[in-house]
C-alpha positions as CSV (number, residue, x, y, z in Angstrom):
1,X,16.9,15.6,117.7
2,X,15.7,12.8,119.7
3,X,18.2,11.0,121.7
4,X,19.8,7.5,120.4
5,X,20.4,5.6,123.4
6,X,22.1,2.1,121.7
7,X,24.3,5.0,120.2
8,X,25.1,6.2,124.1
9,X,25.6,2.7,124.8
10,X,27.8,2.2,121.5
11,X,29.7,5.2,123.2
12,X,30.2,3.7,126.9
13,X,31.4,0.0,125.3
14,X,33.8,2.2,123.2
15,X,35.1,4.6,125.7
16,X,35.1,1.2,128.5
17,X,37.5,-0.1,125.3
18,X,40.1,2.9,125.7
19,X,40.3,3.0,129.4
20,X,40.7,-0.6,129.6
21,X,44.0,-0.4,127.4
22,X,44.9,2.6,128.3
23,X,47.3,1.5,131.3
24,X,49.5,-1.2,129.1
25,X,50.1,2.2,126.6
26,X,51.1,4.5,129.2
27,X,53.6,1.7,131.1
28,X,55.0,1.0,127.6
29,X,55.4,5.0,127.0
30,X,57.2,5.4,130.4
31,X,59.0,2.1,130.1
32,X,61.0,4.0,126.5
33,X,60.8,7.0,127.6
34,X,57.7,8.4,125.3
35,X,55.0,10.5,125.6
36,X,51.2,9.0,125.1
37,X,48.6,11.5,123.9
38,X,44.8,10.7,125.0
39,X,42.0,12.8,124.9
40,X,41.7,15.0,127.2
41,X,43.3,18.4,128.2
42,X,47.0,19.0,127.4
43,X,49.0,22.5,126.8
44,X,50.5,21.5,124.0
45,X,47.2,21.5,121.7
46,X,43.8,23.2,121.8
47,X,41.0,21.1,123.1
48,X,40.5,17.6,124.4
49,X,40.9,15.9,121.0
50,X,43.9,14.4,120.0
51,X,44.3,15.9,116.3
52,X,46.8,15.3,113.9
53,X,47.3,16.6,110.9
54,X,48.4,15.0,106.8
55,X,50.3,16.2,104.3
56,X,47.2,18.6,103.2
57,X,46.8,19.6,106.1
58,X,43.7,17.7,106.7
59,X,42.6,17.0,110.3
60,X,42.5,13.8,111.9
61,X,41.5,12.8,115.6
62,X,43.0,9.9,117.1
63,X,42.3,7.8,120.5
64,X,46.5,7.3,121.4
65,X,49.6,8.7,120.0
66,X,53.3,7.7,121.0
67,X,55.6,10.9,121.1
68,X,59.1,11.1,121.4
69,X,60.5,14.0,122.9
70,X,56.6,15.0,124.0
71,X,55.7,16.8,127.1
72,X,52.4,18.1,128.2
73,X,53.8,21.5,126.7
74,X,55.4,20.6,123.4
75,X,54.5,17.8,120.8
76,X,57.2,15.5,120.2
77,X,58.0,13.2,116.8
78,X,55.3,10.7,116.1
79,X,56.0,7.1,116.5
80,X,52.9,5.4,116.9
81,X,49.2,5.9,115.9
82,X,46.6,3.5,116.9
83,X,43.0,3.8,116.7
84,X,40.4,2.1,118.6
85,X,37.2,0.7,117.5
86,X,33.5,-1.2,118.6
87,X,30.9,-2.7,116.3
88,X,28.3,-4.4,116.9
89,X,27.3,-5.6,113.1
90,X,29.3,-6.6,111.0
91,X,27.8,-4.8,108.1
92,X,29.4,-1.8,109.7
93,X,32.7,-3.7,110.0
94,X,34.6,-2.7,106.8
95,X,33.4,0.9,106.6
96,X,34.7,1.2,109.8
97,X,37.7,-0.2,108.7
98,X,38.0,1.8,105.7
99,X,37.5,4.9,107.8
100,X,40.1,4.1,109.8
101,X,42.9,3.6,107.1
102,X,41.4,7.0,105.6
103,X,42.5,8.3,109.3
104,X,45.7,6.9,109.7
105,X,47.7,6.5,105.9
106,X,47.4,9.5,105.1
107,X,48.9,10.6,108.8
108,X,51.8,8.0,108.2
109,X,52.3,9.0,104.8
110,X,53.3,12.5,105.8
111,X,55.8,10.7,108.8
112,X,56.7,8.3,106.6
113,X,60.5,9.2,107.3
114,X,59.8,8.0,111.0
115,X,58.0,4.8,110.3
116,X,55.7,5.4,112.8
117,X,53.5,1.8,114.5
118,X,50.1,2.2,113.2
119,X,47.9,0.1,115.5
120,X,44.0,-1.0,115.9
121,X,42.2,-1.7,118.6
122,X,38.7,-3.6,117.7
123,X,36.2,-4.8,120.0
124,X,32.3,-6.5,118.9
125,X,31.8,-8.1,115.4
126,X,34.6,-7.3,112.5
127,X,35.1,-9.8,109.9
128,X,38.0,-11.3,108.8
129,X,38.0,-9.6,105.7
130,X,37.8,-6.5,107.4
131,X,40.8,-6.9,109.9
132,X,42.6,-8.4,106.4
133,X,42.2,-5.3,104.9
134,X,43.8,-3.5,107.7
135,X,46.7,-5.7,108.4
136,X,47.4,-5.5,104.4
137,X,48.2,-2.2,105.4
138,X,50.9,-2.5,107.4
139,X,48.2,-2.4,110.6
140,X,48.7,-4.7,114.1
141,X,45.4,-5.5,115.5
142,X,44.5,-6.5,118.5
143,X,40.7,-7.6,118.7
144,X,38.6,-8.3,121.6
145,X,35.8,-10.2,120.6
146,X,32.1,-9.0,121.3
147,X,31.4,-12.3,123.9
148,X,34.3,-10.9,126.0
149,X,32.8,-7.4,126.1
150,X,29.4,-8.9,127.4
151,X,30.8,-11.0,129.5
152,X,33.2,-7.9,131.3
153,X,29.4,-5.6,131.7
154,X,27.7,-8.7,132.7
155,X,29.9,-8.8,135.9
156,X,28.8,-5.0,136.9
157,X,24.8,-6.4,136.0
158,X,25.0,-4.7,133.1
159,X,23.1,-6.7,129.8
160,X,24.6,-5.6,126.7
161,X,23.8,-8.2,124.3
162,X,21.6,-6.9,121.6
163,X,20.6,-6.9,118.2
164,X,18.7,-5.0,115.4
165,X,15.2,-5.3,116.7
166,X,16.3,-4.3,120.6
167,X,13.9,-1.3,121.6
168,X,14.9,1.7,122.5
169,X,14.1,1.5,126.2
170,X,16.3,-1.9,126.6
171,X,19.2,0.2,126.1
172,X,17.6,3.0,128.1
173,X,17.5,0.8,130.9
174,X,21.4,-0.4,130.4
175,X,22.6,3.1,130.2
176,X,21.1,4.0,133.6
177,X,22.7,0.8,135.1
178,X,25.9,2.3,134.0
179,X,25.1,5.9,135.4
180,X,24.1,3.9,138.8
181,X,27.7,2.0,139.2
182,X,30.6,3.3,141.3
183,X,33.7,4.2,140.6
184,X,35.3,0.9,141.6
185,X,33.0,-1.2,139.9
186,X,33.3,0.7,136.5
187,X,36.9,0.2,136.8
188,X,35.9,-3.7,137.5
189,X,34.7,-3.6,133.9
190,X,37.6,-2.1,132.5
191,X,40.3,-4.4,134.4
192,X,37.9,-7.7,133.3
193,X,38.0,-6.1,129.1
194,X,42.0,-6.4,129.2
195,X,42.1,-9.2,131.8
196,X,40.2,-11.6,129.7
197,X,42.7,-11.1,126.8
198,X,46.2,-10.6,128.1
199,X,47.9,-13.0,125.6
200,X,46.4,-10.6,122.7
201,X,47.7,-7.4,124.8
202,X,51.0,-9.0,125.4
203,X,51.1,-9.3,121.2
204,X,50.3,-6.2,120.4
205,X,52.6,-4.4,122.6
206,X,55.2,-6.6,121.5
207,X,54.9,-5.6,117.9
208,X,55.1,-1.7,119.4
209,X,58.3,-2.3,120.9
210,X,59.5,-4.3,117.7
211,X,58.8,-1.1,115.9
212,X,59.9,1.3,118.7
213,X,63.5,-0.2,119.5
214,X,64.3,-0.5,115.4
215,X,68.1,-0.2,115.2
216,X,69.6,0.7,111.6
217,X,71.1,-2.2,110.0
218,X,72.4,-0.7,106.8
219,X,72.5,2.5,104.9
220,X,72.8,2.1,101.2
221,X,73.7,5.8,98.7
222,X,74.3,6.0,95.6
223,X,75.0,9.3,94.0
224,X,73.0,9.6,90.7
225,X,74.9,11.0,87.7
226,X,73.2,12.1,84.3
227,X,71.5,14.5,81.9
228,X,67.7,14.9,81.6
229,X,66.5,14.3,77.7
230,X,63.0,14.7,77.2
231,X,60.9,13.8,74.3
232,X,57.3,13.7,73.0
233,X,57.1,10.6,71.1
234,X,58.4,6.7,71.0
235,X,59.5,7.9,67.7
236,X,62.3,10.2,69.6
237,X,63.0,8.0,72.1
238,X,63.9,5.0,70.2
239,X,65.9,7.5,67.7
240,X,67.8,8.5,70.7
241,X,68.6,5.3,72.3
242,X,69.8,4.2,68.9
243,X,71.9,7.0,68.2
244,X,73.3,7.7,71.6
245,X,76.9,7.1,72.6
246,X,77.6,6.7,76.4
247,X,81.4,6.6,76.4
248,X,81.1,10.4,75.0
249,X,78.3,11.8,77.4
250,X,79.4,14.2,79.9
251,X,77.3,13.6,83.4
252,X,76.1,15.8,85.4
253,X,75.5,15.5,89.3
254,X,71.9,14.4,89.8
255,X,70.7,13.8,93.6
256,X,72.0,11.7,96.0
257,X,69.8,8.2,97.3
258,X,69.7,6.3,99.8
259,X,67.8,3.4,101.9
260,X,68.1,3.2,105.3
261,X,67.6,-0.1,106.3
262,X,66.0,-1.1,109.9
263,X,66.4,-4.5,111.6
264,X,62.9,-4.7,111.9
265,X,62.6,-4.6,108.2
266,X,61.4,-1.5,107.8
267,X,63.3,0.9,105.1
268,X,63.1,4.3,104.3
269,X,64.2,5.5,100.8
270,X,65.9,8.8,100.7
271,X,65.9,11.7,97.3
272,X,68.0,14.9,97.5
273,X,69.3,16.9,94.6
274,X,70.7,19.3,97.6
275,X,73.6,18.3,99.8
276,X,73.1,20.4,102.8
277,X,69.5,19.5,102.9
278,X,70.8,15.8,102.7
279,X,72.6,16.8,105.4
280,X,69.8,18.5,107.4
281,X,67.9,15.2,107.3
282,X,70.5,12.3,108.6
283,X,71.3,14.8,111.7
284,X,67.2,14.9,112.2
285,X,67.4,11.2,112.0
286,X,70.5,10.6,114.4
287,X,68.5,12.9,116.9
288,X,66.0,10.8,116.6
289,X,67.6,7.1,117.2
């Protein structure tokens, strides 16, 4: 298979992306205490992908995850996935989008009892209807915008403004530039991505630590009482209703349910016919706060 060089470039702007942020994750996990997961090796997992895994156990590799309780040997409690991203076109905006939500949901979905951050991190061309339809799922984005990544290369000599028709040899050409630069000045590159948008950073990791430092507000339970009737028509139902007397019913214990309340407005809703495995689940919780 031939070799795509504006995908190799596509690949440098987007790994440039992750290094750049990289450092304002990693002082915010030692600053509380967490863990942060990037690729690369770790004991605690096979490979240099960061993989987690959904409630069907289907795989899903992510650039960061915030642990608690996670060491290099043991994986620790989720509390934050965030994803990073570059386009160039914004045709391939929302399938990008949409591939991240199919990343991440189903991952959050399956932690939903820890409420973990879910976080984007876009650089190049997205439209707004693309970074609506992430932040109507609960997602904080921060975006760098595709002038500020040329701009950040431009000061190592680097030319990465292109388009559709750009040969194949342009980008060629850039990629070898790259290959040429020292250490120091990549690392120029990657301090002038986050430098040109520390406001945006500042943001973003200030809706992480709203999310990380939740403190319960309120827990609400209520201990369900009742018998189970089940019918196959309207017919029945409405016969029932009609005929049914409550001051003679005899309930039964149900389950017990609650909603935990957070100050940052998160709430988790609680279901347990058990009361041991109730139980089981606020001491996993006050372990956890």
């Amino acid at each position: 298979m031939a070799v795509s060089y504006s995908h190799k470039l596509g690949q440098i702007i987007g790994d440039s992306l992750e290094i750049a942020v990289a450092p304002f994750l990693q002082s915010f996990a030692d600053r509380f205490g967490l863990y942060l997961d990037k690729k690369g090796e770790r004991k605690a997992r096979t490979g240099k992908k960061v993989t987690w895994f959904d409630i069907h156990d289907n795989a899903h590799d992510l650039d960061f995850v915030l642990e608690k309780s996670g060491t290099r040997e043991s994986i620790g409690v989720p509390m934050a996935f965030i994803e990073c991203a570059w386009r160039r076109y914004t045709k391939h905006s929302r399938n990008k989008a949409q591939e991240i939500q199919g990343a991440i949901i189903p991952l959050q979905e399956r932690y939903k009892t820890h409420h973990p951050f879910i976080g984007v991190i876009l650089a190049g061309v997205f439209t707004q209807h693309s970074i609506n339809q992430l932040t109507s799922q609960g997602f904080s984005i921060l975006f760098f915008p595709y002038e500020k990544i040329i701009h950040a290369f431009a000061g190592a000599g680097m030319d990465v403004r292109y388009d559709e028709k750009t040969e194949e040899s342009f980008f060629a050409l850039e990629i070898e530039k790259w290959n040429g630069l020292k250490k120091r000045q990549k690392e120029k590159v990657y301090r002038t991505i986050a430098g040109q948008s520390q406001p945006e950073i500042h943001s973003f990791i200030a809706s992480l630590e709203q999310k990380i430092t939740r403190k319960i507000s309120r827990i609400r339970l209520w201990t369900m009482f009742g018998k189970q009737f089940v019918f196959t028509s309207l017919d029945e139902t409405e016969k029932f209703i009609r005929e049914f007397d409550p001051a003679v019913s005899v309930p039964e214990f149900c389950r017990y349910e609650a909603k935990i309340e957070y100050t940052n407005g998160d709430m988790i809703e609680l279901h347990f016919a058990d009361k041991e495995n109730f139980l089981s689940h606020l001491f996993r919780l006050k372990n956890e706060t």
